[in-house]
Structure formats: C-alpha cells, structure tokens
N, C-alpha and C positions, 0 to 999 in steps of 0.2 A: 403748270398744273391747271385744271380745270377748274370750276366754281363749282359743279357738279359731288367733286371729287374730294374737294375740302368741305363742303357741306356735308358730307357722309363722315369725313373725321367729328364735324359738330353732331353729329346726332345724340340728341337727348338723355334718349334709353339706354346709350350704350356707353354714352360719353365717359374718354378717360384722355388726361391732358396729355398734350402731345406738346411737340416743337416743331417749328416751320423752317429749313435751315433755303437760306436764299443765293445763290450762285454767285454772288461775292463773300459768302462767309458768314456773311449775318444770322446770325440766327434767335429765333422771337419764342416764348414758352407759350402756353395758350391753357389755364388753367379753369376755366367754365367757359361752359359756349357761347353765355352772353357775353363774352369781352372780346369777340371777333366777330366783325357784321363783314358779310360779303357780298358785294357785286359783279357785276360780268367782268370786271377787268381788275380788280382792287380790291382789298381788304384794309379793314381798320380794325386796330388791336388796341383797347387801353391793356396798357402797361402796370402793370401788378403795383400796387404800390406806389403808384403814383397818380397825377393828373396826368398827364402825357400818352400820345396816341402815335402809334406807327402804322403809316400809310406802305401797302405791301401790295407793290405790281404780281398777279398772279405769273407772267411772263417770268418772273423771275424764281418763284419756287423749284427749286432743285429738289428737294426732298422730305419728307415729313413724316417722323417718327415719333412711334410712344414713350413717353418721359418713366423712366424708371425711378417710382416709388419707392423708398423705402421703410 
C-alpha cells in the first residue's frame, strides 16, 4: 500500500478508526490519526494503551478496513 493511500485513511475531517491487517496476519487498530505517523516506506503506530510503538513496512499492508463501532 502506498503512503499516499494511508494518508487519505488518516484524513482529519473524515476520520474514522480503521485496522491495518499485514500479510502475515498481524493486524494493528488505528484509533486517531495522531497515533500513526507515516513515511515513504514505514509507519509507526503507538499502541492504544500503552507506551509501545509498532513499526509497519508499508510493503507489507495487505489490507485496510473500517473498525466497526458499536
């Protein structure tokens, strides 16, 4: 997945949390836009609820979907 393309899931005005699921299975929640900063090849995620950050190769994004509220 692009940088371009996850940036448009981070938009602001529209924002609503999604999930990043990654081609071995992993998969990351993403709950405000400020707790995924992205560059051209990489993303970092602090992890809800904790101090702890996951480093995520965009190469490996498989998929990304809106987290169902209820």
């Amino acid at each position: 997945m692009t940088r371009e393309a996850i940036l448009r899931w981070l938009d602001a005005r529209r924002f609503k949390p999604f999930e990043i699921r990654l081609s071995n299975g992993d998969r990351f929640s993403v709950w405000h836009p400020e707790a995924l900063l992205v560059s051209t090849t990489t993303a970092v995620l602090q992890i809800s609820g904790s101090n702890r950050n996951a480093e995520i190769a965009l190469l490996h994004v498989a998929a990304v979907e809106h987290l169902l509220l209820k």
